[in-house]
Structure formats: structure tokens, C-alpha cells
C-alpha positions in Angstrom: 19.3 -11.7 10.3 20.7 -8.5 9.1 22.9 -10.5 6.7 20.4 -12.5 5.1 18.1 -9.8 4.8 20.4 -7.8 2.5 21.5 -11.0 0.8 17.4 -11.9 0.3 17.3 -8.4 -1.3 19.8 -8.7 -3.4 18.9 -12.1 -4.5 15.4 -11.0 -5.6 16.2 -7.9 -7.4 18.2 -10.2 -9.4 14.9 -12.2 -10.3 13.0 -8.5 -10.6 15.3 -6.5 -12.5 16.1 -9.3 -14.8 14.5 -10.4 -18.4 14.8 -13.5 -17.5 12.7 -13.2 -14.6 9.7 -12.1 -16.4 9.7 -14.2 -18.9 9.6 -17.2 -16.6 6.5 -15.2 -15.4 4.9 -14.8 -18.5 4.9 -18.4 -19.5 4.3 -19.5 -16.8 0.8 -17.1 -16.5 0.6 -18.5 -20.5 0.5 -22.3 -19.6 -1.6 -21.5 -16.8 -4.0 -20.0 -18.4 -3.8 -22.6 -21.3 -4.1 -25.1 -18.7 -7.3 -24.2 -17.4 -8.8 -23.2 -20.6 -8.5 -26.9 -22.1 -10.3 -28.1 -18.6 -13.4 -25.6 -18.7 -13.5 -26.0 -22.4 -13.5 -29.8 -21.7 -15.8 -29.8 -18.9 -18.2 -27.0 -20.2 -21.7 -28.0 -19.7 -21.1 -31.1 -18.0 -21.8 -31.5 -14.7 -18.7 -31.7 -12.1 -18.9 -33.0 -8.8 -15.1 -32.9 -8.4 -12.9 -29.6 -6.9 -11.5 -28.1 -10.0 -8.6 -28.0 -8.5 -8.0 -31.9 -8.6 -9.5 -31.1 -12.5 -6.5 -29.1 -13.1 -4.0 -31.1 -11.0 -4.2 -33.9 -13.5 -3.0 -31.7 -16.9 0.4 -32.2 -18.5 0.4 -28.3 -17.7 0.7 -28.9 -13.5 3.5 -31.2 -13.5 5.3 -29.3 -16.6 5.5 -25.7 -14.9 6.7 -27.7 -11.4 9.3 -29.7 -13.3 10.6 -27.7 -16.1 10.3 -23.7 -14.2 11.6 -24.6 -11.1 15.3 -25.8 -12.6 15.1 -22.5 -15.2 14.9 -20.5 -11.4 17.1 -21.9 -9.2 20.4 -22.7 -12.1 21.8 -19.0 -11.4 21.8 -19.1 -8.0 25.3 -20.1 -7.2 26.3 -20.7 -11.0 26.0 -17.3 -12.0 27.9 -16.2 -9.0 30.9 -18.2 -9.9 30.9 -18.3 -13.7 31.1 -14.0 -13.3 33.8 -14.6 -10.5 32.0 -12.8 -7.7 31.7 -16.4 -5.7 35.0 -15.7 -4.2 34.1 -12.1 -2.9 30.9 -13.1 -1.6 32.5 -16.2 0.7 35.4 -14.1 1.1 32.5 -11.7 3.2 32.1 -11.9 6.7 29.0 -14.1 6.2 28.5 -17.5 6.8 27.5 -20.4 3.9 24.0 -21.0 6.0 22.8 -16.9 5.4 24.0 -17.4 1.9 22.3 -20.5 0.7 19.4 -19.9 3.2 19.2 -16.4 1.4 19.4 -18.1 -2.3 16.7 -20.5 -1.2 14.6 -17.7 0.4 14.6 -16.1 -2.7 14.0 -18.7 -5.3 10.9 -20.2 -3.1 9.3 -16.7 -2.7 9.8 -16.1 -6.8 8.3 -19.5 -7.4 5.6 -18.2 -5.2 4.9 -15.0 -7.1 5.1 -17.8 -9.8 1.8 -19.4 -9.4 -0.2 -16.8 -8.3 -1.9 -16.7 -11.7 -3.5 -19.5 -10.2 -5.7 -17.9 -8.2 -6.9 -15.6 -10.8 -7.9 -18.1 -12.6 -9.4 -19.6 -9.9 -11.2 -16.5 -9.1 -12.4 -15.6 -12.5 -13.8 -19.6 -12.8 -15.4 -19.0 -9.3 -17.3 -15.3 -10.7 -18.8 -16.4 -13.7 -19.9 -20.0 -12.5 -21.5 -18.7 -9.2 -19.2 -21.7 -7.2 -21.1 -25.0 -7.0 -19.5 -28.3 -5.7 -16.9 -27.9 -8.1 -15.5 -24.8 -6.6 -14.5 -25.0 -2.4 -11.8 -22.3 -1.2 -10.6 -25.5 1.0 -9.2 -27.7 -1.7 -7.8 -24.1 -3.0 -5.8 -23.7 0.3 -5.0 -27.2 0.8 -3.7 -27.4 -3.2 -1.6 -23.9 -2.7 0.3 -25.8 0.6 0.7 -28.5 -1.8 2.5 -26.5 -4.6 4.3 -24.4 -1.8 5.8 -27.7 -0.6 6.8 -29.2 -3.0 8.1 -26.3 -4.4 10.3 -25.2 -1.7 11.7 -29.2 -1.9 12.8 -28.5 -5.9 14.1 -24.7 -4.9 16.1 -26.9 -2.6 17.1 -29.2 -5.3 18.0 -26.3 -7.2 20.3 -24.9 -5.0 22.1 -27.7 -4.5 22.6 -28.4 -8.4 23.3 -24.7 -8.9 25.9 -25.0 -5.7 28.0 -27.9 -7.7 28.4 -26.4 -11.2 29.7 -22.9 -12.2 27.1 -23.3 -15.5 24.0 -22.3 -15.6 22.9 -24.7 -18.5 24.3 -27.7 -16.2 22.9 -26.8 -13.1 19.5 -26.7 -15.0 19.8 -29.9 -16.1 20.7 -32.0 -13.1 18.4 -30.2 -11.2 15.8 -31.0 -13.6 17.4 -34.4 -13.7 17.0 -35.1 -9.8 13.4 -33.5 -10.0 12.1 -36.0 -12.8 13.7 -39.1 -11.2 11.5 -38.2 -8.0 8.8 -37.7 -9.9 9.1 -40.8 -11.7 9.5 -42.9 -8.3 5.2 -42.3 -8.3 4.9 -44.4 -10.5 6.9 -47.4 -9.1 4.6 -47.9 -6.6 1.9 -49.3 -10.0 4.8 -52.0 -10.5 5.0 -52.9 -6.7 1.8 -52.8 -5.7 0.4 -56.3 -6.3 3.5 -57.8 -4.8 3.1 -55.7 -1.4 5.4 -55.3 1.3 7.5 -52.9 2.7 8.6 -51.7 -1.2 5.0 -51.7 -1.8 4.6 -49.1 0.8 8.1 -47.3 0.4 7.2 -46.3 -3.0 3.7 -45.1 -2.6 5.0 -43.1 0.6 7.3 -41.1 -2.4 4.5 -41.2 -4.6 4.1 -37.1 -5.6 0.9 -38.1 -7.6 -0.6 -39.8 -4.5 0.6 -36.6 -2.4 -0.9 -34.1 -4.6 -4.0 -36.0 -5.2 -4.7 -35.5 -1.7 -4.1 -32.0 -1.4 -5.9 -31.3 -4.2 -9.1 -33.1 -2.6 -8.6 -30.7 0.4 -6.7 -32.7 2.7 -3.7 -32.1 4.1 -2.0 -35.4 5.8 1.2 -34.2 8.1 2.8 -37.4 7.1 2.8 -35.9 3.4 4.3 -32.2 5.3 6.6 -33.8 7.1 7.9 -35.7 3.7 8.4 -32.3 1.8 9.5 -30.2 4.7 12.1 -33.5 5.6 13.7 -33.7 2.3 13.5 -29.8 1.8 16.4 -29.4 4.8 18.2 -32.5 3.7 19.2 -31.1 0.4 19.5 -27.3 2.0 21.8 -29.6 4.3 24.0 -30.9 1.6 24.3 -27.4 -0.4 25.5 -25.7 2.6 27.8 -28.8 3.1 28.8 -28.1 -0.9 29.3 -24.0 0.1 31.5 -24.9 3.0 33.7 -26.7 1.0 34.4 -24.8 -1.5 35.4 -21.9 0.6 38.1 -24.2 2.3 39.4 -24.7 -1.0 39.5 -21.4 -1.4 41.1 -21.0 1.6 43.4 -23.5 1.9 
């Protein structure tokens, strides 16, 4: 624990201490707040019986920061490390590859964290000045932040795997951005499927993201939909540790 502790510090002052890091955090805050303008500006004076959550969910803005941010965080994880030759040192250490990626993931999920939490400003400033109403329920709120925590932690994951098999930074972004859009493309099989039925019917709106994040963002949280994230989450943290492992018995061999 001692280990990863040290290795989690170091991890996130890299992502604090770094330009880079703040400008992912400023356009981020600048879509964000783009985002939600466009939906009060498009729902101003109307009345909305919907949580603005679910309002917001359904912008170009959502899917863009999840899709596009994510790969800009995670691609310097392990490809940094490598490309400036201090790989070898650190799996040289007396630490093993699960504190290391475990460590890497810690640190890009808890960044991607301080990422959205624009979000509830804007939340907060909606919920001030409109008084609440049906539009506004701190449920859907919690329910849509597990959402975005899940799925986020599931593209960290992603991430760090496509950071863990490239020593560049503009490659790991891309097939980590690559993986990410062909699972979020797989929602929309489920509209081609769906008058034919059957197990494929049901496969594909099991992977459906939309589906998944259209329930949290109504306030419900299905385990089945937890389970999904959390499932896939260690299965690629599985695989990057496997990646790790064998590159330090090449290393060593």
C-alpha cells in the first residue's frame, strides 16, 4: 500500500504540475459550460418536466468530453514513461506491475474525476436561480455522477492498456480513442437488431452505453448496468497488467 501510495502521488503531480493537465481542465470546464448554456438557452421559458440531467445527457457535448478527454488523459501513462527511458528503472524497482498500473489507473480515474466536477457547478448555479422544480432532483444528479464515474473508470482502463502497448503518446491516444468509439458505436447496433430479436437483439442493447446512461440519468441505477462497467473495467486493468508483465520479462530475459 506504501508503494502505490507514493506511485499515486507521483502519478498525479504529473497531471497537477503539468500544462497539459490544466488545459484538459479548462476545456473541459469550456464545453461544459457551453454545453449547458445551449440547453437552458433552448429550454428557457418552456416548461420541463424532465431531470436536466437527462436534458444535458443527450448533447454532442456529454459524449465528446467522455470520448475525446479521456484518451488525451490516460496516453502518457505508460508511453511517456518509456518514450523518456525511465520504464526500465521503474520495473527494474522493487515493485510489482499490479501497484504500478493500479497506481496509473488510480490516478487517471481520480483526474477524470476532478474533470467533471464543473458539472456540479453548473448544476448548482441552474438549481439557485430556477428555485428547483421538477426539472431539478439531487437523485438523478447522484445517480448521473455514478454513471460518469463508471464509465469513466472503464475508459481510464482502456487508456492504460493502450498507453501500456505503445511508447507514443500520439498512438496510445488514438487506439484508445479507437477502442472507446467502437464501444460506443456497439449502442447503436442494438436499432439494426432489434426488430429481428433474439439473443443478438438482447446482446447488443445489454452494451448499449446510450441505454445505460439514459437510465442513470433518469435516477436509476440498475446493478446489472454496475456490474457491466465495473466487469469490463478489471478485464482491461487485467490485460494491461498482463501487457506490464511482459515486458519486464523481456527486459529481463
Amino acid at each position: 500500500m506504501k508503494v502505490w501510495w507514493i506511485l499515486l502521488r507521483r502519478e498525479l503531480g504529473a497531471y497537477l504540475m503539468s500544462l497539459t493537465g490544466y488545459v484538459i481542465l479548462a476545456v473541459v470546464t469550456f464545453l461544459l459550460g457551453v454545453g449547458f448554456t445551449l440547453v437552458v438557452m433552448a429550454y428557457n421559458g418552456d416548461s420541463v418536466t424532465v431531470p436536466l440531467t437527462e436534458l444535458f445527457y443527450s448533447t454532442l457535448f456529454f459524449w465528446l468530453i467522455l470520448l475525446v478527454a479521456t484518451p488525451v488523459i490516460t496516453m502518457r501513462l505508460f508511453a511517456q514513461e518509456r518514450a523518456a527511458g525511465t520504464y526500465e528503472t521503474l520495473m527494474t524497482a522493487p515493485v510489482g506491475e499490479v501497484e504500478v498500473v493500479m497506481a496509473k489507473f488510480t490516478a487517471g480515474f481520480l483526474f477524470y474525476a476532478l474533470m467533471w466536477s464543473p458539472l456540479l457547478a453548473c448544476l448548482g448555479i441552474v438549481h439557485h436561480y430556477t428555485g428547483g422544480g421538477s426539472a431539478f432532483d439531487w437523485w438523478p444528479v447522484a445517480s448521473t455522477g455514478v454513471g460518469i464515474l463508471l464509465m469513466g473508470a472503464l475508459y481510464v482502463a482502456i487508456g492504460c492498456l493502450a498507453s501500456a502497448l505503445t511508447r507514443s503518446q500520439i498512438v496510445a491516444a488514438i487506439l484508445s480513442f479507437a477502442m472507446g468509439l467502437t464501444l460506443f458505436l456497439l449502442s447503436f447496433a442494438q436499432y439494426g437488431l432489434e426488430t429481428r430479436g433474439g439473443w443478438m437483439a438482447d446482446a447488443a442493447g445489454y452494451l448499449s452505453m446510450l441505454d445505460h446512461m439514459e437510465d442513470f440519468v433518469r435516477g436509476v441505477v440498475d446493478t446489472r448496468r454496475v456490474v457491466f462497467y465495473l466487469s469490463l473495467t478489471v478485464l482491461f486493468l487485467f490485460l494491461t497488467v498482463k501487457v506490464v508483465e511482459s515486458r519486464r520479462w523481456k527486459q529481463s530475459a
